[in-house]
Each structure stands twice: as C-alpha cells, then as structure tokens.
N, CA, C and O of each residue as an XYZ file, in Angstrom:
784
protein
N      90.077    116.939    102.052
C      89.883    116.007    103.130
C      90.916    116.306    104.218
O      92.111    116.414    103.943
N      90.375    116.454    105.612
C      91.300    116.533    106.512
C      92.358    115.316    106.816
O      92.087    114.126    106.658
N      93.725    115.876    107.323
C      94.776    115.235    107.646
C      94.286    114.204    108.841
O      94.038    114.833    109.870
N      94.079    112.747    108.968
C      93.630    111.799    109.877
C      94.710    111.767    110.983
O      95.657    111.004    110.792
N      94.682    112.535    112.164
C      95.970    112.488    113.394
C      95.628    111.149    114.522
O      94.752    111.332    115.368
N      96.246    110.042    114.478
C      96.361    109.443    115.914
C      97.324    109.270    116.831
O      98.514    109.152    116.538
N      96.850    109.244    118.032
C      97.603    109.241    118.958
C      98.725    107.957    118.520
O      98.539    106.788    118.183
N      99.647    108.579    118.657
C     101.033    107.229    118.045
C     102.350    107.582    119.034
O     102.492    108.641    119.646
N     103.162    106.584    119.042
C     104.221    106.785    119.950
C     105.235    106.975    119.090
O     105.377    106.353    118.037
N     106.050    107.936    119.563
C     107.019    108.501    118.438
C     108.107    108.142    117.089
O     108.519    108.724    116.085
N     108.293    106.663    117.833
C     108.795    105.592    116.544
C     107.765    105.841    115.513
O     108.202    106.764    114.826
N     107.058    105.612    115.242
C     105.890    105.422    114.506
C     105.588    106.610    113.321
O     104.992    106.509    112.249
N     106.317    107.897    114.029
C     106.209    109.163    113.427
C     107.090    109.343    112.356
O     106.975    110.135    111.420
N     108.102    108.427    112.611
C     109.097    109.232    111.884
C     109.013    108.085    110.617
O     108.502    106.966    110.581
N     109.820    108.959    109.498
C     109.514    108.922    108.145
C     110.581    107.580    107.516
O     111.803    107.454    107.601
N     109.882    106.984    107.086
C     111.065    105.376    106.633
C     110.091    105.776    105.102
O     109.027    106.323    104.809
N     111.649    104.867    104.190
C     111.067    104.535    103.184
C     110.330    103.229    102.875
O     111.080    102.461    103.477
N     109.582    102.616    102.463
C     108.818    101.458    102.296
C     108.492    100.991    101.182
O     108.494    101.822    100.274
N     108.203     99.937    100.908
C     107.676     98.978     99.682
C     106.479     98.690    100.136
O     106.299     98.230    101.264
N     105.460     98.959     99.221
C     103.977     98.162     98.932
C     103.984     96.815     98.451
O     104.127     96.635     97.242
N     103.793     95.426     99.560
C     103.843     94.454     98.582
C     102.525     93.711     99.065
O     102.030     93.643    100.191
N     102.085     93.134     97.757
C     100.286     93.066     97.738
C     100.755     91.275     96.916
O     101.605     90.772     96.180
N      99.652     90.955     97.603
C      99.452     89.537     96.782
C     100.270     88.792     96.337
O     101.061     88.483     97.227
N     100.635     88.051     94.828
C     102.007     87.056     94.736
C     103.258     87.799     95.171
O     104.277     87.212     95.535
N     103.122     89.212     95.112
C     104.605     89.909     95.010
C     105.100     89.190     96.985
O     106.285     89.369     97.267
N     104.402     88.630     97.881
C     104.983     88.164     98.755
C     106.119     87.028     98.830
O     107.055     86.884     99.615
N     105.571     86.062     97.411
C     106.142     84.785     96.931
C     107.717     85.402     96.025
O     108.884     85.130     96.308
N     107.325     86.063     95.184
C     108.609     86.487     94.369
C     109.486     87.554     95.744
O     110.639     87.169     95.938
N     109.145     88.496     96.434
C     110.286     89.149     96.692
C     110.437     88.552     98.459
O     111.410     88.996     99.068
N     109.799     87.895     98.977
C     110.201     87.370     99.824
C     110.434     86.194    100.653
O     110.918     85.894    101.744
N     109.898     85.688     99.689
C     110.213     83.621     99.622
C     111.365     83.644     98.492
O     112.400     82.987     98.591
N     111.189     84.116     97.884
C     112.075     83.568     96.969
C     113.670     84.739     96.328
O     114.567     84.725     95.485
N     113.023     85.757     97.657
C     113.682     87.115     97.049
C     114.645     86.965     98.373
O     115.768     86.463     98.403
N     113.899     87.536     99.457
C     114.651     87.941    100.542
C     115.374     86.655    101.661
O     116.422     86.584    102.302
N     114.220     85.784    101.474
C     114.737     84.693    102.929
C     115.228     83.405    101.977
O     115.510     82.344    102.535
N     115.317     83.527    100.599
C     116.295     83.144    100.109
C     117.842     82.670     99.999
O     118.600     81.707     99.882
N     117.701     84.541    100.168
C     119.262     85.196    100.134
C     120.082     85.425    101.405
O     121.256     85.745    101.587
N     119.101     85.161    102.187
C     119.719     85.071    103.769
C     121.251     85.180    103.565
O     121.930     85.024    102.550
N     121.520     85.428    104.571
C     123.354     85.192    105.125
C     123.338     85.748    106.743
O     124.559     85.829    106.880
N     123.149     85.899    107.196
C     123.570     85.760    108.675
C     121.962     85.269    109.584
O     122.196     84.445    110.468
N     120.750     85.589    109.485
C     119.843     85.575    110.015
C     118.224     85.512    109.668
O     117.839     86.457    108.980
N     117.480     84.791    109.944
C     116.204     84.878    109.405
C     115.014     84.615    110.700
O     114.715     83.504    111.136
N     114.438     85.938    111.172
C     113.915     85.870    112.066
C     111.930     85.802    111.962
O     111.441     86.913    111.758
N     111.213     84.985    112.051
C     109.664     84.592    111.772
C     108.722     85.153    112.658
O     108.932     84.701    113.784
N     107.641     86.054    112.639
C     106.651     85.667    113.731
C     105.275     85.561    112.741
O     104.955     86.068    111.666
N     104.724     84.749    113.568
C     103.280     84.602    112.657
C     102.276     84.146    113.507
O     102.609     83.673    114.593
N     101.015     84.212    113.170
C      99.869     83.611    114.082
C      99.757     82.154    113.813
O      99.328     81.366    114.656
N     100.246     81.726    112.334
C     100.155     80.142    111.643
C     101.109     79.968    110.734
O     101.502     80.819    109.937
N     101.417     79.074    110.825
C     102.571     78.404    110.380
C     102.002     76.698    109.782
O     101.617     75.801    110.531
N     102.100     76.616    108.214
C     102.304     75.975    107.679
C     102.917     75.088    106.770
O     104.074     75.428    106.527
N     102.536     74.042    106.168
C     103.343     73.251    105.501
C     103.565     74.149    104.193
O     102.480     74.251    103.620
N     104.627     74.871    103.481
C     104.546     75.527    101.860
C     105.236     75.060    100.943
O     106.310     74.663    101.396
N     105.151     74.926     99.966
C     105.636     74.707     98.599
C     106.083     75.032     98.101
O     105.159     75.585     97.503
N     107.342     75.485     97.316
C     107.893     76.609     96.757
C     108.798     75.985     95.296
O     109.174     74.825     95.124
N     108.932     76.854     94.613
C     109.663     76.268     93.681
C     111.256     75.674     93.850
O     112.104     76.379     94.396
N     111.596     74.276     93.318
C     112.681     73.950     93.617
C     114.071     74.871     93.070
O     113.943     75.622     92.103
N     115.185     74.752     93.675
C     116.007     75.641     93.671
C     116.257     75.466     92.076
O     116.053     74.391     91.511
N     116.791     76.808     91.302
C     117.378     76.832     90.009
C     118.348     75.692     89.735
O     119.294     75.396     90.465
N     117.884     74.870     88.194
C     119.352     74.146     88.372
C     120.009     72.338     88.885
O     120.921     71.540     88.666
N     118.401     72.585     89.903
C     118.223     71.045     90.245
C     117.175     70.577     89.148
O     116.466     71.266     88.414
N     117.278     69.324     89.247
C     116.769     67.894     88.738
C     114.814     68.650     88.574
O     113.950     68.921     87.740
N     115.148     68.663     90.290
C     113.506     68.866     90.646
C     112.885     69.804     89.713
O     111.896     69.458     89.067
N     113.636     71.503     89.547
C     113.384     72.181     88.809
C     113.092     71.974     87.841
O     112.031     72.496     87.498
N     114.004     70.894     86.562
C     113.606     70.567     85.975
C     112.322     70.021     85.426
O     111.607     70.276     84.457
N     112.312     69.305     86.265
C     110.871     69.115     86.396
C     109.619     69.384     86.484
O     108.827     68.798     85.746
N     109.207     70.289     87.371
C     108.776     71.425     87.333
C     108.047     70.784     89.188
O     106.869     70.557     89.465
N     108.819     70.708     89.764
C     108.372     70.071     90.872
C     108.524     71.126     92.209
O     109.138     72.179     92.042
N     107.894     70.773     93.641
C     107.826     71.761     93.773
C     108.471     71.346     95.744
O     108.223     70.264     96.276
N     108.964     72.057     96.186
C     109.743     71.264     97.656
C     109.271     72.200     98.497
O     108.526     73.151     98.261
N     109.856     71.787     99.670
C     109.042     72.116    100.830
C     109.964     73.595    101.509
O     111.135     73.302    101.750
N     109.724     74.570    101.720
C     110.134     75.461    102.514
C     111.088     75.626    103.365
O     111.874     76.535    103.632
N     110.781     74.089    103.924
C     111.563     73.718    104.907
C     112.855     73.335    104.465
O     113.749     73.082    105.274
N     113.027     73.271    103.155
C     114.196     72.765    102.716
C     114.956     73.666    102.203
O     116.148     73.754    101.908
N     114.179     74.221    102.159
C     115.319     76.241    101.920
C     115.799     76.555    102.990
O     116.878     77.135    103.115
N     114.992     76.181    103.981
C     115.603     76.868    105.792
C     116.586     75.652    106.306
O     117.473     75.741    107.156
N     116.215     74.574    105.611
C     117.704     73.548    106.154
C     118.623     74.349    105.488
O     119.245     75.059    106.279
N     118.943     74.500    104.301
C     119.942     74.567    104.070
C     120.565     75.708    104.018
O     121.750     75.856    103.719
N     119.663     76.690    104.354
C     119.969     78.240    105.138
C     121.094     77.748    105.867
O     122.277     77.980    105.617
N     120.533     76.909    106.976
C     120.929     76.941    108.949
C     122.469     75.404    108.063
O     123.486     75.114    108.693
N     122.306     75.098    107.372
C     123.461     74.243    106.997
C     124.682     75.103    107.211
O     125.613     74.800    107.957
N     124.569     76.490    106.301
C     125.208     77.680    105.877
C     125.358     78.256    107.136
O     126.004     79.293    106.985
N     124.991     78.033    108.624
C     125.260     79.188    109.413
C     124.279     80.272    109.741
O     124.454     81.153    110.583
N     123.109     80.087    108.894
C     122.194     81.492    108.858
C     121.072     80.825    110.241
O     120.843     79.623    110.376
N     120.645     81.640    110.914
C     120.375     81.365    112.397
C     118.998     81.586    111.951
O     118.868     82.602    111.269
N     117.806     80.816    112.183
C     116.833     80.889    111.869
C     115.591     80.866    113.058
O     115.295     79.773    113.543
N     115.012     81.870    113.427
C     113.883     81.878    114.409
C     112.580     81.660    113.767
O     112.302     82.247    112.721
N     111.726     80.807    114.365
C     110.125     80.945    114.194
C     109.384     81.158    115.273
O     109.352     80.354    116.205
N     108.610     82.441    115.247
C     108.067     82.445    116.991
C     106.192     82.400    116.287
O     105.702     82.999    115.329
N     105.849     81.854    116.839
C     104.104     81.210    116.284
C     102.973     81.246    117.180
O     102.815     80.729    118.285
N     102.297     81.892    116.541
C     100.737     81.641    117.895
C     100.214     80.199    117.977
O      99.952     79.688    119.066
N     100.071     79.579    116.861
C      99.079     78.500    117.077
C     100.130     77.694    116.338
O     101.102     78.063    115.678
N      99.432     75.892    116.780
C     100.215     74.959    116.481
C     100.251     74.694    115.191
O      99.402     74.490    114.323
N     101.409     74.738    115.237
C     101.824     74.170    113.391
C     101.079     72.820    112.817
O     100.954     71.777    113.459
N     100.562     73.075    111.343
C     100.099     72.021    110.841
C     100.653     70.587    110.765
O     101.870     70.406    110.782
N      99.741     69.516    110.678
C     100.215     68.000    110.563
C     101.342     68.366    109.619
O     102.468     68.303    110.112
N     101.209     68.876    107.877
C     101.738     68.660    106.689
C     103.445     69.296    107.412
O     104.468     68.613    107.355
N     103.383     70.681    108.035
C     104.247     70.837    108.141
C     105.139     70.318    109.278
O     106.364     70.394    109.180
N     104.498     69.758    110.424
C     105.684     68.647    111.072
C     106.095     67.398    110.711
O     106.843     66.667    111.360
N     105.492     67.133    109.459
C     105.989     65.927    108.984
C     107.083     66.239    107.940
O     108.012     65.501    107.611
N     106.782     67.522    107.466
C     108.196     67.915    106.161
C     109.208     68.592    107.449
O     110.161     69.054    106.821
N     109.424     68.834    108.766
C     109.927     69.285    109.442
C     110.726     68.167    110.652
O     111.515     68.507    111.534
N     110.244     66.834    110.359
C     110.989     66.001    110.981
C     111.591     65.132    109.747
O     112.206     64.098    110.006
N     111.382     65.626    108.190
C     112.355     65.120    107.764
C     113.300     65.650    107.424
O     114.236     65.064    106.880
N     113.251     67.401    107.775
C     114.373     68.501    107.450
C     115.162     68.553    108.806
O     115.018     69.342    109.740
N     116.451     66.999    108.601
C     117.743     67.158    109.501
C     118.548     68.329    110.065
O     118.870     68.310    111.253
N     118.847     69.225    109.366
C     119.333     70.589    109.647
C     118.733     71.451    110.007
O     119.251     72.567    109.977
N     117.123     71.245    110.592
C     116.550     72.546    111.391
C     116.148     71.566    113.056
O     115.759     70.408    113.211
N     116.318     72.160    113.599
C     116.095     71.486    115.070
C     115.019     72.521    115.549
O     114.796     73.713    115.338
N     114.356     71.337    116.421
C     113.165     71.996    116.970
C     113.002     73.148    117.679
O     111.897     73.690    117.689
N     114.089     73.690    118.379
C     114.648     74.375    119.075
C     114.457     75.789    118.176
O     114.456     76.796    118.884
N     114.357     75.936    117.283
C     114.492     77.324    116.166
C     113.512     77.793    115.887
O     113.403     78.858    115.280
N     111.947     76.588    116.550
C     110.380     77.324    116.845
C     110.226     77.458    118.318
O     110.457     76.640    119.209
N     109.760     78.735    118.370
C     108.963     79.037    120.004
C     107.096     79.312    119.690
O     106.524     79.940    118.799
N     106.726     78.759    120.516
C     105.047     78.691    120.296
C     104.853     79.836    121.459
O     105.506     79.918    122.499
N     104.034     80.502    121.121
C     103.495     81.682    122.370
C     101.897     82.172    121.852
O     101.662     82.734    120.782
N     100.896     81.808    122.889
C      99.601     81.860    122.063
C      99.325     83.076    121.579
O      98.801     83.323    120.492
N      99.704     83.878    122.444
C      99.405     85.687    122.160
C      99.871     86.448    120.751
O      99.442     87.517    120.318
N     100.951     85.508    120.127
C     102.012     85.963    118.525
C     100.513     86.170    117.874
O      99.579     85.370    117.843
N     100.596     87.473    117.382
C      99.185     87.666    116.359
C     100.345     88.265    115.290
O      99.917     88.163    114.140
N     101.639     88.836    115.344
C     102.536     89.888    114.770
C     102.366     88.645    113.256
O     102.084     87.455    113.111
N     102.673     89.607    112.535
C     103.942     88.932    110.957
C     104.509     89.822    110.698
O     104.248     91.010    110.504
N     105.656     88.996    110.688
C     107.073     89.707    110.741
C     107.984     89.199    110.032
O     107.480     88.080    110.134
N     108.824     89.022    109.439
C     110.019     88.760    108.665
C     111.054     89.960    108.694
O     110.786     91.127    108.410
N     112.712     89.292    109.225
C     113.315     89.979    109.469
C     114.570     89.254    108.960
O     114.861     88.117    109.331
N     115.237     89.915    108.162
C     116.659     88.865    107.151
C     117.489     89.746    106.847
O     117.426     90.734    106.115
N     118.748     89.045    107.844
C     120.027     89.892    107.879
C     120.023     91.022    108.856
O     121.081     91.644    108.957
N     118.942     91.416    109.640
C     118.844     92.956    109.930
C     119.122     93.833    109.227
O     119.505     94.932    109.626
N     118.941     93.412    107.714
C     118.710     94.479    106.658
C     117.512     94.288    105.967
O     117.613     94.799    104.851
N     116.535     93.825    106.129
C     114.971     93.869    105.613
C     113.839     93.247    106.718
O     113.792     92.211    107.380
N     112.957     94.422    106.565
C     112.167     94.066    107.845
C     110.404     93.634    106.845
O     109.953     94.426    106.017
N     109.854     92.587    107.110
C     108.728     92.983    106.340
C     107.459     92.789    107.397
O     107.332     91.674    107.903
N     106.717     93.614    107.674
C     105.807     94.185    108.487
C     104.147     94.029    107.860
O     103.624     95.082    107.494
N     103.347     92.765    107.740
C     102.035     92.982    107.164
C     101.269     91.998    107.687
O     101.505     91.496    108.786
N      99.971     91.543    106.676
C      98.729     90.469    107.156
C      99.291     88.959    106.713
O      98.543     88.019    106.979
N     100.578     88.663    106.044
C     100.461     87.735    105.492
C     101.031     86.299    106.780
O     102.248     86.126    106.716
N     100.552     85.682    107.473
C     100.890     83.972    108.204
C     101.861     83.559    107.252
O     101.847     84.290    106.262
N     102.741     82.600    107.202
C     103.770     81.746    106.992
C     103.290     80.388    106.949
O     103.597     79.400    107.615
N     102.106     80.642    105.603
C     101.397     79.611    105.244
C     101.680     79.896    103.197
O     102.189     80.845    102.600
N     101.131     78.717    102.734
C     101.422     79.113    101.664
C     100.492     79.937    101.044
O     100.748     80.708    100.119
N      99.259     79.741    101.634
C      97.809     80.847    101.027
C      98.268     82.262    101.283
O      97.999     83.045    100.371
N      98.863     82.726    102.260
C      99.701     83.896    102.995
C     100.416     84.570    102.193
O     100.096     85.682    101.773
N     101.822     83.752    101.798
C     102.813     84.077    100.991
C     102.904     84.007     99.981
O     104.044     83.983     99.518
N     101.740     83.933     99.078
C     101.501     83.697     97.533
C     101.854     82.305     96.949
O     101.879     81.991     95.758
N     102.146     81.467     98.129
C     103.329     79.979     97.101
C     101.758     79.484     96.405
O     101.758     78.585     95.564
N     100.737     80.002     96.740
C      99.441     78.961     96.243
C      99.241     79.688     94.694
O      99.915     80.705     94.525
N      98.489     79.308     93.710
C      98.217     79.742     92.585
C      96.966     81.138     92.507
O      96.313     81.822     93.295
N      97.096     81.044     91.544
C      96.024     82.828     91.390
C      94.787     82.401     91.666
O      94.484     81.410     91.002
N      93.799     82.858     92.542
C      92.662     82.123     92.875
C      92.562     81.275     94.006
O      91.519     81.091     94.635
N      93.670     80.756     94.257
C      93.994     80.046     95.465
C      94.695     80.857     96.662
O      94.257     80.608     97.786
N      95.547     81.630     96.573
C      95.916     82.701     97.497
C      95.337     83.304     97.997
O      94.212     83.666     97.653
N      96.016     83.658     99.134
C      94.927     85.024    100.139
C      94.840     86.456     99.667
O      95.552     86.715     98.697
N      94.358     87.103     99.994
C      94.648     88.411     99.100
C      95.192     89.298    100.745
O      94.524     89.459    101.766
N      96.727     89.764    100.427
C      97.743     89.887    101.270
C      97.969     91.200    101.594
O      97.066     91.689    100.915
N      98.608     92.332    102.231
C      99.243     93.128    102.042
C      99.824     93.875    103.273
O      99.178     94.161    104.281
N     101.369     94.201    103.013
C     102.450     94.451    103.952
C     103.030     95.603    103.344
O     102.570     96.243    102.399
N     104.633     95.912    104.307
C     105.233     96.616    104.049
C     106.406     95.979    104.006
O     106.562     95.026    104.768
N     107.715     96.461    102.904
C     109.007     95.530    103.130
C     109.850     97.213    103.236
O     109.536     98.252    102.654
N     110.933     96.966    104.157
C     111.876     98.365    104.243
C     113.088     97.322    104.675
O     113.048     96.126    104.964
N     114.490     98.535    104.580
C     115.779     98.165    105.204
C     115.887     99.635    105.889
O     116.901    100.314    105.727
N     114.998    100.004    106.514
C     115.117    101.163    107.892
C     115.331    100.878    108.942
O     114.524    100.397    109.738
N     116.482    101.131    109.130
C     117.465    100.617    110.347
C     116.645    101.015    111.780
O     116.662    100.251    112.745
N     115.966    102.239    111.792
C     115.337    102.370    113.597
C     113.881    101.008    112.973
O     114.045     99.879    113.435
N     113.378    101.085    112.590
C     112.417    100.209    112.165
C     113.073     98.720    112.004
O     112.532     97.812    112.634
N     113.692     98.559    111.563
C     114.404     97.061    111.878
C     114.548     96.953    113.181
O     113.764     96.190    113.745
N     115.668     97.743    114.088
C     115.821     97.766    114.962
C     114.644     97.590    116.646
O     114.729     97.113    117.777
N     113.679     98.310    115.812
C     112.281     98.251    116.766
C     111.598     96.780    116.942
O     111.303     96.010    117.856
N     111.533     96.841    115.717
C     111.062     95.055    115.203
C     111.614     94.176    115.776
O     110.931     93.368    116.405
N     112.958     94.067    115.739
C     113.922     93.111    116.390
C     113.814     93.008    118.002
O     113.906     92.064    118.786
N     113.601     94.267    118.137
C     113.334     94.298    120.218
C     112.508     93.523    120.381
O     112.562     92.490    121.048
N     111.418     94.065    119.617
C     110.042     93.122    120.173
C     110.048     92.104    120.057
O     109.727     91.491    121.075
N     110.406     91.221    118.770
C     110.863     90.176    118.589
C     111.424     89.229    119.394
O     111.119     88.038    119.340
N     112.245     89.707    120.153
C     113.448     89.324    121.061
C     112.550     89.646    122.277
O     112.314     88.520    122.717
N     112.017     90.385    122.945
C     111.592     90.087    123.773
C     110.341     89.403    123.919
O     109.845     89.632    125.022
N     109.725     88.720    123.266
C     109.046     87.723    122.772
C     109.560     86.279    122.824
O     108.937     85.356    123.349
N     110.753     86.173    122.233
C     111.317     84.994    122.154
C     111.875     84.523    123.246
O     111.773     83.333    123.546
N     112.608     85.498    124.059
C     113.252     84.997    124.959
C     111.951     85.122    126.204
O     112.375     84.796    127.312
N     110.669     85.479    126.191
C     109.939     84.881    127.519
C     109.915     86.424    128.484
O     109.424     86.300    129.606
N     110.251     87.370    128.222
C     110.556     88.576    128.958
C     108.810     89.113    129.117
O     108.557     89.918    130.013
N     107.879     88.705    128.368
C     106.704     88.881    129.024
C     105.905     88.260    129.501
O     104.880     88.758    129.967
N     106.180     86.932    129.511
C     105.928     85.778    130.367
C     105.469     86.226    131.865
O     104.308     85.895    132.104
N     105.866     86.634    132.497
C     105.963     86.822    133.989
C     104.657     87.291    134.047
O     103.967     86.648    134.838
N     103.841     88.586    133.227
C     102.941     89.102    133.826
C     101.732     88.963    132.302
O     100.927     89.729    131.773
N     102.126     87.759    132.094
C     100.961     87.178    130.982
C      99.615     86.702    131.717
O      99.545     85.731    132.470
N      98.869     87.306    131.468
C      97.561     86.674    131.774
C      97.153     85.020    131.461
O      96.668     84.205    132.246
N      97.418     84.898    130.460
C      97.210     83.858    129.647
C      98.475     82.225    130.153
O      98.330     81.050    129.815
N      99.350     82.713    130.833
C     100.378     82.049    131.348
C      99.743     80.354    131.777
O     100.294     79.283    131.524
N      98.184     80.628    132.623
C      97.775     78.919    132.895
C      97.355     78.347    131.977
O      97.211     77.129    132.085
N      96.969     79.082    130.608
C      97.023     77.847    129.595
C      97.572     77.884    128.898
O      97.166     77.281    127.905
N      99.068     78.660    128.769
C     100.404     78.383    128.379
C     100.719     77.119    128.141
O     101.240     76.623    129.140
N     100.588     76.029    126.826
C     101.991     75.170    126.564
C     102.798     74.684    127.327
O     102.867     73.616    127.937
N     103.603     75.835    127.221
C     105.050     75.836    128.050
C     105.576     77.600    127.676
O     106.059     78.072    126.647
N     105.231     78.244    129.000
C     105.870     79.700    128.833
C     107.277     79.695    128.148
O     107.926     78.674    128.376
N     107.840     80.574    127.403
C     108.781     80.991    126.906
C     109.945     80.924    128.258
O     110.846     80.093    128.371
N     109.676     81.864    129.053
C     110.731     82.600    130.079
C     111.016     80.774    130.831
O     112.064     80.741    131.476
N     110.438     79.740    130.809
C     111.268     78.248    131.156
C     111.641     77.188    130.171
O     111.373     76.002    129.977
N     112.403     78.161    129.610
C     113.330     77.375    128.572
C     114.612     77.279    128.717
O     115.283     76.662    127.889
C-alpha cells in the first residue's frame, strides 16, 4: 500500500512520541491521572462542557462509600493549591454543571472563556502533558460514565515539548481574544474574548 502524503505544515512533520488513549483509559489516565496531579497549571478547550462525576478522592468518607463528586471539586481544590486553571468552550455549559460550579467557592467564573468557534479538545497540565483528541469535557467524553454508557473516544496524550508548546500558542491566542478582530462570527458573539 502506498505511503498516504498531505499537504501539512511543518510542525506537524516532525516526529513526537505519543500515547494511544481510547475509551475509559481517558477517565483513569487523565481525570484521574494527569489533571489530578496538576501543580502549576491546567489548561481546557472543548466544544461542551459538562456537569462530571468522578470518583471521590482516596481516603475520604465519600470514598468510602462509594460515592461519587463533582469535577468541579477536584479543580477547586487544584486552584486552592495555586494551580491556574483555564476552560475555553464552544457552547454553553450545562444547567447540572453551573449549579455544581456556583457551589465550587474556589473556582471563579473568570477561569471559563466561551468562544462559539472552540471545536479543539485539548488538555494541557503543567506544560508537561498535552492531550490532543475527540473527547468534550463531559462525562460521556472522558469515560467518568459506565461501560455502555460512554462515548467511544480517541486521542493522543504526549510530553513533547514543540507540541506542547504549539498547543499552548493556540490556546492562548484563543483565550486572550487575538482572533476576535477579524471573526466573522463576532455579531453573534456573547461577548468577544478581545473585551475583557
């Protein structure tokens, strides 16, 4: 079978190592693996953003139990710690999750940007793991749902520094509104990014 060549821009060419992660493996190595373990940064983009479930931390009561808390309560207490947390989102976040999000004190509203055009998923923690695939920042997405109930997912996870690094531009110029100016879409903009 012939070698498939497309036209690609030269980032793209060059050779990173990568992880295949398919289905629950989203829930174990990066809900519960990577943006976990945070320590300086945890950066989001997604088309949807929902309310998720996740298992309570090792150790608590809840655990015990076998009970199950809200997402949002891993990212409070990330941003408690200092760890700087971005969500940049195409579409409006669910009822379930602004209601577990106005009772999570330690994340301020300020740490989501809405921009209709975000189709990306992205996860970016520490600027040492970039994860690049189909899965939304929902729980059907990220495996938190049960076998049968999940989406059927699949990404890439790396710590390749020009590939982090790429990710992060775009990211950033996303967040901060830098394509705002010559958005088509700008009159039924929300509220553009670049007037914040």
């Amino acid at each position: 079978m012939a070698k498939l060549r497309l036209p690609v821009a030269p980032l793209s060419q060059r050779a990173a190592k990568v992880s295949l992660v398919v289905d629950a493996a989203h829930y174990d190595l990066l809900v519960m693996g990577v943006i976990a373990k945070a320590k300086t940064s945890i950066w989001i983009a997604t088309a949807n953003v929902k309310e998720m479930r996740i298992e309570a931390p090792i150790g608590s009561a809840a655990r015990a139990r076998g009970r199950y808390a809200s997402i949002l309560e891993t990212l409070g207490a990330l941003a408690k710690r200092g760890v700087e947390i971005r969500l940049l989102h195409g579409a409006p976040p669910s009822r379930p999750f602004r209601a577990a999000l106005a009772a999570e004190s330690a994340l301020k509203k300020s740490f989501m940007r809405h921009c209709p055009r975000v189709h990306l998923k992205m996860i970016a923690v520490d600027g040492a793991a970039l994860y690049l695939g189909s899965a939304n920042f929902t729980g059907a997405g990220l495996g938190a749902k049960g076998e049968g109930r999940r989406n059927f997912e699949m990404g890439i996870l790396t710590d390749d520094d020009v590939l982090l690094d790429a990710a992060q531009a775009r990211f950033e110029r996303i967040w901060s509104g830098k394509d705002c100016g010559a958005c088509r879409l700008r009159s039924v903009c929300p509220k553009p990014l670049d007037e914040r």
